[in-house]
C-alpha positions in Angstrom: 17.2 17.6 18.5 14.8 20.4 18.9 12.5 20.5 21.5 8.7 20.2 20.6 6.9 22.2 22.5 9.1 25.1 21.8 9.3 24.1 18.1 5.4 23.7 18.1 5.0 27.4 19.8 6.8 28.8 17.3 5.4 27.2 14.5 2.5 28.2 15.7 3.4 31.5 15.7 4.9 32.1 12.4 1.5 31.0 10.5 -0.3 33.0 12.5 1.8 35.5 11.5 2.4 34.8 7.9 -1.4 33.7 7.1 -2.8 36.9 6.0 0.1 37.6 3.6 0.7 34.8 1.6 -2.0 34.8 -0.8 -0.9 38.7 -1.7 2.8 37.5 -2.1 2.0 35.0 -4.0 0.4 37.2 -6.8 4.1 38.3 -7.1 4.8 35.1 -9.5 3.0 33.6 -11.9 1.5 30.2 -10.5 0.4 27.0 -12.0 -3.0 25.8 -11.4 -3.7 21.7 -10.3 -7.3 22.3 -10.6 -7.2 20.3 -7.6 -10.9 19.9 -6.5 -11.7 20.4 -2.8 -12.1 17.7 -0.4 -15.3 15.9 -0.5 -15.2 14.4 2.9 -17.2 17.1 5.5 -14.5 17.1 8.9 -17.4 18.2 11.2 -19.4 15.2 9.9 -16.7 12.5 10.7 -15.9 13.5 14.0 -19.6 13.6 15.3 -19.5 9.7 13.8 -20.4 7.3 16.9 -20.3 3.5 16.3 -22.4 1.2 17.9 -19.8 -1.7 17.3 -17.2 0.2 20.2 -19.9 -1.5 22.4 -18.6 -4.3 25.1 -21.7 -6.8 24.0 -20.0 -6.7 20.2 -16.7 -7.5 21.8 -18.1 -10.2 24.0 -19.4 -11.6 21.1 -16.9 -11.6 19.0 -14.8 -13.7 21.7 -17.5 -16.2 21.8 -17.2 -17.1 17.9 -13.4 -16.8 17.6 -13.5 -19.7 20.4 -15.9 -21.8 18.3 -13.5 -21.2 15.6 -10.4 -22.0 17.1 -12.1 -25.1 17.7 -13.2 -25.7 14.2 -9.5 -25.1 13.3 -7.6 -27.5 15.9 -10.0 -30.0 15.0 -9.4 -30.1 11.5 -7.2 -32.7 10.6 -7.0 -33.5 6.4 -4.2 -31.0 5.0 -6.2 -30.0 2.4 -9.3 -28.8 4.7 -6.7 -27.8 7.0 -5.0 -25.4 3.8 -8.6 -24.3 2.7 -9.8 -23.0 6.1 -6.7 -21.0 6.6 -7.4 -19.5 3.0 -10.7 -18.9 3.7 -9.6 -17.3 7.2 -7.3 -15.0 5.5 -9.5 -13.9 3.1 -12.4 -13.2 5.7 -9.9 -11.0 7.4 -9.9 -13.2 10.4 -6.4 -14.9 9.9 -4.9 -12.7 12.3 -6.6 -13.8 15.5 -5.2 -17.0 14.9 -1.7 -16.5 14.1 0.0 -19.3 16.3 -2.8 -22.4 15.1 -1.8 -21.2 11.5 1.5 -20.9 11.9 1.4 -24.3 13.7 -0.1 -26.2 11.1 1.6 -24.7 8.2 4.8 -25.8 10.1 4.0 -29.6 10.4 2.4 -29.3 6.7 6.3 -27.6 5.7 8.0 -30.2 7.8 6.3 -32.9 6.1 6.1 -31.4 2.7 7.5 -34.4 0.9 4.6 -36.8 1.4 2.4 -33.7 0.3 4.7 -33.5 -3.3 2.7 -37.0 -4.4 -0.2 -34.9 -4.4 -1.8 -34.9 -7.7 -4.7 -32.4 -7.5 -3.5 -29.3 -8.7 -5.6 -26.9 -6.7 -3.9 -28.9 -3.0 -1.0 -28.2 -4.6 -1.0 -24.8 -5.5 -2.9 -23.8 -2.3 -0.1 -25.0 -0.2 2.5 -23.3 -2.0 0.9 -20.1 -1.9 -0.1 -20.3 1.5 3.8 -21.8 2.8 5.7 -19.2 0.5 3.2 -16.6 1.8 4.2 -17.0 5.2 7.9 -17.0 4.8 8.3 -20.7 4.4 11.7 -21.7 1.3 9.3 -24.4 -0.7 10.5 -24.8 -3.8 8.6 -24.6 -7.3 9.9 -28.6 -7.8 6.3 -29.4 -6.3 4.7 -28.2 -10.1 6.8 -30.8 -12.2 4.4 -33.6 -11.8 2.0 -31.2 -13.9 3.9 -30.6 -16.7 3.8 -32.4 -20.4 5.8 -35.0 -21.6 8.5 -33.2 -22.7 8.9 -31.1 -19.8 8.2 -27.7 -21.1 4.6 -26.9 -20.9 1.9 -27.5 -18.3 -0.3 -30.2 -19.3 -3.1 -28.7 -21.4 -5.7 -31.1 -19.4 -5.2 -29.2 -16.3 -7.6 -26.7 -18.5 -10.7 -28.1 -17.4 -9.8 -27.9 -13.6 -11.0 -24.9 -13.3 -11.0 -25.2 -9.3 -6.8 -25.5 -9.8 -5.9 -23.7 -12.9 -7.5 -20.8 -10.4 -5.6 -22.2 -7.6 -2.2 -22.2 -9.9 -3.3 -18.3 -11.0 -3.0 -17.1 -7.4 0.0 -19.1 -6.5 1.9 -18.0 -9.1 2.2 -14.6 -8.6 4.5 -15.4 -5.4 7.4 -16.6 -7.8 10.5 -14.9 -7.8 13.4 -14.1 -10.3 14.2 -17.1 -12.8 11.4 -19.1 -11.4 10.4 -19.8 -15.5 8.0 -22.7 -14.5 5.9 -20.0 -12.6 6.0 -17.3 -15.5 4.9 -20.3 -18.0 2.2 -21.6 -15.6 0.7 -17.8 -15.4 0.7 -17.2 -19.2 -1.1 -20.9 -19.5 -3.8 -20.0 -16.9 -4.2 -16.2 -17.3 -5.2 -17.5 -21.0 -7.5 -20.4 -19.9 -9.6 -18.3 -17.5 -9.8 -15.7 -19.8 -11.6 -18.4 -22.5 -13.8 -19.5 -19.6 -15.0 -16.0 -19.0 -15.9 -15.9 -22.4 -17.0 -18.9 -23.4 -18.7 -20.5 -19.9 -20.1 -17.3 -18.1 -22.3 -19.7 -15.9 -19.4 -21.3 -14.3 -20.3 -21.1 -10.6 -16.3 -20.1 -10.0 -17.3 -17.2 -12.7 -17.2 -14.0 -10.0 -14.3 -15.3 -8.9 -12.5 -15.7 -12.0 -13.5 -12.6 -13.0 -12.2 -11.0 -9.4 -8.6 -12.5 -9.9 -8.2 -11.8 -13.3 -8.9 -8.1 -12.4 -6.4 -8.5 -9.4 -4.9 -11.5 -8.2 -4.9 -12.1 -4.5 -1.1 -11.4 -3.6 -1.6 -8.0 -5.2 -4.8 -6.9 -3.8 -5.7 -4.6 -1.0 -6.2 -7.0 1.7 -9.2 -5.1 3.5 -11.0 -4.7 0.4 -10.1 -8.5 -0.4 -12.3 -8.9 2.5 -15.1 -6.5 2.0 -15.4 -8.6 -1.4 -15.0 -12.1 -0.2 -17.4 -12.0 2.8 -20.1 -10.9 -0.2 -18.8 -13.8 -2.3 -18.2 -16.2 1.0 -22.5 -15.6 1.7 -23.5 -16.4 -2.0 -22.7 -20.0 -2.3 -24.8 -21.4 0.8 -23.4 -25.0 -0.1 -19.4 -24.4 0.6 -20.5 -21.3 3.5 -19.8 -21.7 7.4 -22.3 -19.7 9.1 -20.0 -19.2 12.3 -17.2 -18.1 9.9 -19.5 -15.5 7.9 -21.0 -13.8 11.4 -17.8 -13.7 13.2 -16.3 -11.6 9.5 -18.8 -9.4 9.7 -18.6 -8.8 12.8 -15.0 -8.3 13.0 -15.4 -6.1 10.2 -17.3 -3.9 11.5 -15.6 -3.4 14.5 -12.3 -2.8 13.0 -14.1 -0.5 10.9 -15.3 1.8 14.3 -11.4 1.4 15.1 -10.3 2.7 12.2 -13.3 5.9 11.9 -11.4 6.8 16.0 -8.5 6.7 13.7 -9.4 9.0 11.4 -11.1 11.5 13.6 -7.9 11.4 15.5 -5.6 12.7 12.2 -8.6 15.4 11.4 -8.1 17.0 14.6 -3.9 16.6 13.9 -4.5 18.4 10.6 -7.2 20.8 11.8 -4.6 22.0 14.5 -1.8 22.0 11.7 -4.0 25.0 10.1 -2.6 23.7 6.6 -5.5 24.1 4.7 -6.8 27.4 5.3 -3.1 29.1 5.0 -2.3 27.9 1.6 -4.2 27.0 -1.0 -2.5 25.3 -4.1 -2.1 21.9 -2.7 -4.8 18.8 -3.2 -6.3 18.2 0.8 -7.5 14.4 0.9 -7.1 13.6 4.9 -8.8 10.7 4.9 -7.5 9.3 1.5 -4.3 9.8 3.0 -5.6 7.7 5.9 -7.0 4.9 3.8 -2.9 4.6 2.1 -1.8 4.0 6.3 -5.2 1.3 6.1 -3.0 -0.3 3.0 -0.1 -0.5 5.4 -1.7 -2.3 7.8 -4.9 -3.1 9.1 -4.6 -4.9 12.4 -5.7 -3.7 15.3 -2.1 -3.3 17.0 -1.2 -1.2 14.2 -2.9 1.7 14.6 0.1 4.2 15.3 1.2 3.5 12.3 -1.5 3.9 10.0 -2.1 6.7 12.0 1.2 8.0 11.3 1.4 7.0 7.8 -1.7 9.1 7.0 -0.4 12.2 8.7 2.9 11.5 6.7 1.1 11.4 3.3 -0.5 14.4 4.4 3.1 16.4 4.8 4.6 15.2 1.6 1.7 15.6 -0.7 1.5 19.2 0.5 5.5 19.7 -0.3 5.4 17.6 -3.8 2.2 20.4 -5.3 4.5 23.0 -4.2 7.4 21.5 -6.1 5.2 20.4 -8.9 2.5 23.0 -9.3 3.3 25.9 -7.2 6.7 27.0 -7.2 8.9 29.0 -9.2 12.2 27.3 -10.0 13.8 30.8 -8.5 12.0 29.5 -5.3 12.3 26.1 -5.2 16.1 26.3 -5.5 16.1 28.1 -2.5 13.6 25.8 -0.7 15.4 22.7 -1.2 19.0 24.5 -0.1 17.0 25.4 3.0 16.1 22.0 3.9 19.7 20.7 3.3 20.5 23.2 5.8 18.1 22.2 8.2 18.3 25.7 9.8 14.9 26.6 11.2 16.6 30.5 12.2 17.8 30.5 8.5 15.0 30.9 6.2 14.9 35.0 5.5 15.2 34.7 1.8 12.1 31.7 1.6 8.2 33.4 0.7 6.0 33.2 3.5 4.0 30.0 1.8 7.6 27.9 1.5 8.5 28.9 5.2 5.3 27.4 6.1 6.0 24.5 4.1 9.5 24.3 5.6 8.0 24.2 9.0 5.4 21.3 8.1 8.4 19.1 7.4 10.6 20.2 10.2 7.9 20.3 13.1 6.9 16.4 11.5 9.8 15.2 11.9 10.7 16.7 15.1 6.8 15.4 16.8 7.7 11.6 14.9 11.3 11.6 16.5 10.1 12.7 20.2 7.8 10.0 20.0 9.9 7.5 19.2 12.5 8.7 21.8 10.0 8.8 24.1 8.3 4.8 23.4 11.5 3.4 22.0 14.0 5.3 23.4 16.2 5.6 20.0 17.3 8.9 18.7 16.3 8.8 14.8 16.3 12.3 14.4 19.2 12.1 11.8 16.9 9.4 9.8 14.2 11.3 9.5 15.9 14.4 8.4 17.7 12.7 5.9 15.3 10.8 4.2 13.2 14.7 3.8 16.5 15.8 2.4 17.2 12.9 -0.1 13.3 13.4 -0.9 13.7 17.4 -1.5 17.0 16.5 -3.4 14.9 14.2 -5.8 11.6 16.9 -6.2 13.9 19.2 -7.0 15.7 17.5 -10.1 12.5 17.0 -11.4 11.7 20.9 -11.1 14.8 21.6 -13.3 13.4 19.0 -15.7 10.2 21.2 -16.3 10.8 24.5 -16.1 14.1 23.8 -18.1 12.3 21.9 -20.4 14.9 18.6 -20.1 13.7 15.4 -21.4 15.5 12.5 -19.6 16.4 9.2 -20.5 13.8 6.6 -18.7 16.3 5.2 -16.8 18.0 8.5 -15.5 14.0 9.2 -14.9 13.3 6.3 -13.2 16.5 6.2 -10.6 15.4 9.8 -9.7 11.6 8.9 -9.5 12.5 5.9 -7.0 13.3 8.5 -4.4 11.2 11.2 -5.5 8.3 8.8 -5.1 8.8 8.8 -1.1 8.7 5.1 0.0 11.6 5.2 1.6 10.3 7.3 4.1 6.8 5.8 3.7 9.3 2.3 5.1 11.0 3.9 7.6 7.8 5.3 9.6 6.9 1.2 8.9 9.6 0.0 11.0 9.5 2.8 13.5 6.1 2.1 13.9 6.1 -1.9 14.3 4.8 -3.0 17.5 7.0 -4.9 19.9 10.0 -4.2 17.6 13.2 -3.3 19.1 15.0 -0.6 17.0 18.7 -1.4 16.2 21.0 0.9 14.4 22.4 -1.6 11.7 18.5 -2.1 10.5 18.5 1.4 10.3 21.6 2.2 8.5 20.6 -0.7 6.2 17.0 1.2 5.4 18.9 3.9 3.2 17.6 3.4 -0.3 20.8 3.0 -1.8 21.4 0.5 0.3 18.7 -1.8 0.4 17.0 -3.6 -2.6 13.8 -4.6 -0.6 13.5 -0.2 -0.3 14.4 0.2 -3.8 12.5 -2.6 -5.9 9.2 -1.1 -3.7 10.0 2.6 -4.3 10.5 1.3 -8.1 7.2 -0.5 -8.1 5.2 2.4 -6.8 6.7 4.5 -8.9 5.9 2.6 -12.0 2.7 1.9 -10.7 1.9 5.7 -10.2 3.3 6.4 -13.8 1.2 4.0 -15.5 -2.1 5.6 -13.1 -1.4 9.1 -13.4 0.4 9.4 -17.4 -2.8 10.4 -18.7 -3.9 13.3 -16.0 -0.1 14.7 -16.2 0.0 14.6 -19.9 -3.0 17.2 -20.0 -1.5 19.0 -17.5 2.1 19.2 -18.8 3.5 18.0 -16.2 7.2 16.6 -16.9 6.8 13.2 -19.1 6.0 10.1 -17.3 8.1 6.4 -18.3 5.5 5.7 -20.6 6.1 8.7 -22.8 9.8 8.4 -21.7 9.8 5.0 -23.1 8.2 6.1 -26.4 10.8 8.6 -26.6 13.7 6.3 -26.0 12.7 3.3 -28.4 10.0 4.9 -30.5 7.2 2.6 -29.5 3.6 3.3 -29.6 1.6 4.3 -26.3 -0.2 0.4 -26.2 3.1 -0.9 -26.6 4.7 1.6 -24.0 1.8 0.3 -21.5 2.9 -3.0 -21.8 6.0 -2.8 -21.2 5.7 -0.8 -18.0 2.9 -2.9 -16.8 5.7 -6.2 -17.9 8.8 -3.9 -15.9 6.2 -4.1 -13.0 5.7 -7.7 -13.0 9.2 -8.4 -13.4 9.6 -5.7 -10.1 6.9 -7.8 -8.4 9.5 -11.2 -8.7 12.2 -8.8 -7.3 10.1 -7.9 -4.1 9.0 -11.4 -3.4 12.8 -12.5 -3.1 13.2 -9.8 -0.7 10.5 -10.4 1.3 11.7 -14.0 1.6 15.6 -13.1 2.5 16.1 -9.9 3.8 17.3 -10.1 7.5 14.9 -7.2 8.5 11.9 -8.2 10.7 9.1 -10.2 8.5 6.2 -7.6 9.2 8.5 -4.8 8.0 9.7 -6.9 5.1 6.1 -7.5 4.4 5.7 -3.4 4.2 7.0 -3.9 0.6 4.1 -6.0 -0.7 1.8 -3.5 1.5 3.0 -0.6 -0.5 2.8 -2.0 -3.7 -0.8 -3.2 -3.1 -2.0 0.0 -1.9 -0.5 1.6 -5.3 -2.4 -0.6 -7.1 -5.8 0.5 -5.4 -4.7 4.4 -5.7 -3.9 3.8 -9.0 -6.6 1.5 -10.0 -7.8 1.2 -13.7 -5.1 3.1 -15.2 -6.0 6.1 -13.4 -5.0 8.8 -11.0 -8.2 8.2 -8.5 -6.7 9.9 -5.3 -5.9 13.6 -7.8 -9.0 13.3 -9.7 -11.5 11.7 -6.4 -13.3 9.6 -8.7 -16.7 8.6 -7.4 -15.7 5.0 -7.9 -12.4 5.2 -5.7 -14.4 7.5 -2.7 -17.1 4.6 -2.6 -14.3 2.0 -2.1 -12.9 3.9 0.4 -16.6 4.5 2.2 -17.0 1.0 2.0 -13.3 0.2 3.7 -13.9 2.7 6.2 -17.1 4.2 7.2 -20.1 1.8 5.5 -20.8 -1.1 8.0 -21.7 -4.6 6.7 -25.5 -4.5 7.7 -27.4 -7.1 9.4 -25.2 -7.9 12.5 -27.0 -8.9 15.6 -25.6 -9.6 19.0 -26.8 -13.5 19.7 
């Protein structure tokens, strides 16, 4: 393995070096424009940021509450309350500081789940096997029979006027996995029923929330801005709201929000140093967006090497994918990619100046993220890294040939290349480099390879689907090579609404896929649970049909002001 500090040096050098003639080499070729705007986030700003909730009196606070809460928990004794003030834990955000009470009482609730199957109220039911699937427990969909119709078929049509359950039964059943038919009738029955109720009983005091699911269901929803949401939801019913509960999410929202701002500054100065964006110019420079997809991740406090990592990660392959999508000449490109399956840092004479800078990004990544790992972990992946650039290069540059040869694949051939070219398989192995307190062993990582592990591909599938159906529009504009919506038009000679659907039905279907994963695979849980990260954070990139991280739509940059740098106001120490 190289050594940094000698590779850094001479990275260093060589832009130094190569930063005043890029731009006049690069007049050589004709370019493609992205029309990329600039970066809307002012560095100098963010790292003068100071945060009053880094202060010891906020900590000591917090403490106090999450005692009275604990409390409040142990002494809770009727499942049901029990199951509800777990949900409402998790959606506050607060779940995590009391992992081993939940996972206690979900344990005796599993162990004694047949005296819970007599339960007739559909919203106890469906609670509990959301919240006992969620957390990695095998409960079987057998607890929904008692709900169906006489004949066995169909859910009873009753259950319609439960609104609490049928929304209860709308969460739950997006946990089901392949063949689990009960669970795809049970979401056509009450995706239709709360869509009446919108429209027909917009007073219903369970309205907002209706509304909020139907937009995203829970299981698919960015988890921090799930909580941003719900602790503005949680404080506007007064009757069913726990003082103590609503203070201490505030509070601990805010202060993971001066964590993560440390977090950010820290990955400016990274990229700063990296000199990136004043030596080339064609690329689209969103450092903290990049950040926020690391926040999707994770977003506990002892994961903050990862997200950390994550963002810088982004940061590296968005850079190489504008080159290989915008910038480059196929001439060039050709000889980029046979550069990097070389892996020869002395052998890169016939590369311009801009792709030798490029090739050096990559390298000196992966050589910092493999020190460090040697260094805390003491496991060589070197050879991991490297390989998962090279199968990503491999895939980029397939696509390249595509456009400037003017090749119109198949959807499947497009999607089995787009699952790599997507990059979540490295996106999953910095995830379980990353973990805390996980010991690194060479089967897990032999089994991380994409074409060896479903859990990889389904999410590398997902995303990519997901980024297809957000970014079809933008890329259609530009010209970019044709997305599997216009792939699927071509191949069955549907219309673009029909197209739509059935991507947005492929990613459902992908969504059953990665559940079963998550539930079997013999990886550790929190990487497992990576998968359902990624996919979530797609779905807030690509929000609303649309490519919000390219274009930096105002409504995606509030969302991430509001994850990230806009406290909750009115938080007092006691």
């Amino acid at each position: 393995m190289a050594d940094l500090n000698e590779t850094s040096s001479f990275v260093a050098t060589m832009s130094k070096s190569l930063s005043d003639s890029v731009s006049d080499q690069s007049q050589q070729v004709a370019r493609r424009s992205g029309n990329f705007k600039p970066d809307r986030w002012h560095y100098d700003y963010f790292l003068s940021l100071e945060n009053k909730y880094k202060e010891q009196a906020y900590e000591e606070e917090s403490i106090k509450l999450r005692e009275q809460v604990r409390i409040m928990l142990l002494e809770t004794v009727n499942t049901l309350d029990q199951l509800e003030f777990i949900d409402t834990l998790q959606r506050l955000g607060l779940n995590y500081h009391f992992k081993k009470e939940i996972n206690k009482i979900l344990g005796n609730i599993y162990n004694n789940v047949e005296n819970f199957k007599s339960e007739q109220d559909l919203h106890a039911t469906a609670l509990e096997f959301r919240l006992l699937r969620q957390h990695g427990y095998d409960i079987s969909t057998d607890v929904f029979d008692k709900f169906k119709d006489e004949r066995g078929d169909d859910f009873q049509t009753g259950l319609s006027e439960d609104i609490k359950g049928m929304l209860s039964l709308y969460e739950a059943s997006f946990l089901l996995m392949e063949n689990e038919t009960i669970l795809e009738k049970a979401n056509d029955f009450v995706t239709k029923s709360l869509k009446d109720l919108v429209s027909k009983n917009p007073e219903h005091e369970l309205i907002s929330q209706v509304k909020h699911a139907l937009e995203v269901p829970f299981h698919w929803n960015l988890p921090r801005w799930e909580v941003r949401w719900f602790i503005g939801e949680y404080e506007r019913i007064p009757n069913n709201m726990n003082p103590t509960l609503l203070h201490l999410a505030k509070l601990d929202y805010n202060m993971l929000q001066a964590l993560y701002q440390e977090e950010v500054k820290s990955n400016i100065r990274w990229w700063e140093r990296s000199g990136m964006e004043k030596k080339l110019k064609f690329f689209r420079c969103r450092v903290v967006d990049n950040y926020a997809w690391g926040l999707g991740m994770q977003d506990g406090p002892e994961f903050g090497e990862l997200r950390k990592v994550t963002g810088n990660f982004i940061a590296v392959i968005v850079l190489t994918d504008d080159m290989y999508d915008v910038y480059g000449s196929l001439q060039e490109l050709e000889l980029f990619t046979e550069a990097i399956i070389r892996w020869d840092a002395n052998d890169l004479d016939n590369l311009p100046d801009y792709m030798k800078v490029v090739f050096f990004a990559i390298y000196n990544f992966v050589d910092e993220m493999a020190s460090e790992v040697l260094k805390v972990k003491g496991h060589n992946v070197y050879s991991y890294l490297k390989k998962g650039w090279q199968d990503l290069c491999r895939a980029y540059i397939v696509e390249a040939r595509w456009y400037h040869g003017g090749k119109t694949p198949r959807l499947k051939e497009y999607l089995e290349n787009g699952s790599v070219s997507i990059g979540v398989h490295l996106s999953h192995l910095h995830a379980y480099l990353y973990l805390p307190n996980n010991d690194i062993r060479k089967l897990d990582l032999d089994s991380l390879d994409l074409s060896r592990s479903d859990l990889i591909y389904f999410s590398s599938l997902n995303t990519r689907l997901l980024n297809d159906l957000g970014s079809f529009k933008r890329e259609r504009k530009t010209g970019d090579i044709p997305s599997a919506i216009q792939l699927y038009m071509n191949d069955s000679g549907a219309s673009e609404e029909e197209a739509i659907l059935h991507i947005k039905c492929l990613i459902y279907k992908t969504w059953q896929k990665i559940n079963q994963q998550v539930a079997t695979s013999s990886l550790p849980r929190d990487f497992n649970m990576s998968a359902w990260e990624i996919s979530r954070t797609a779905i807030f990139y690509y929000r609303n049909e649309d490519d919000t991280y390219t274009l930096q739509h105002s409504e995606f940059e509030d969302l991430v002001d509001l994850l990230i740098f806009e406290p909750i106001p009115n938080i007092t120490c006691a």
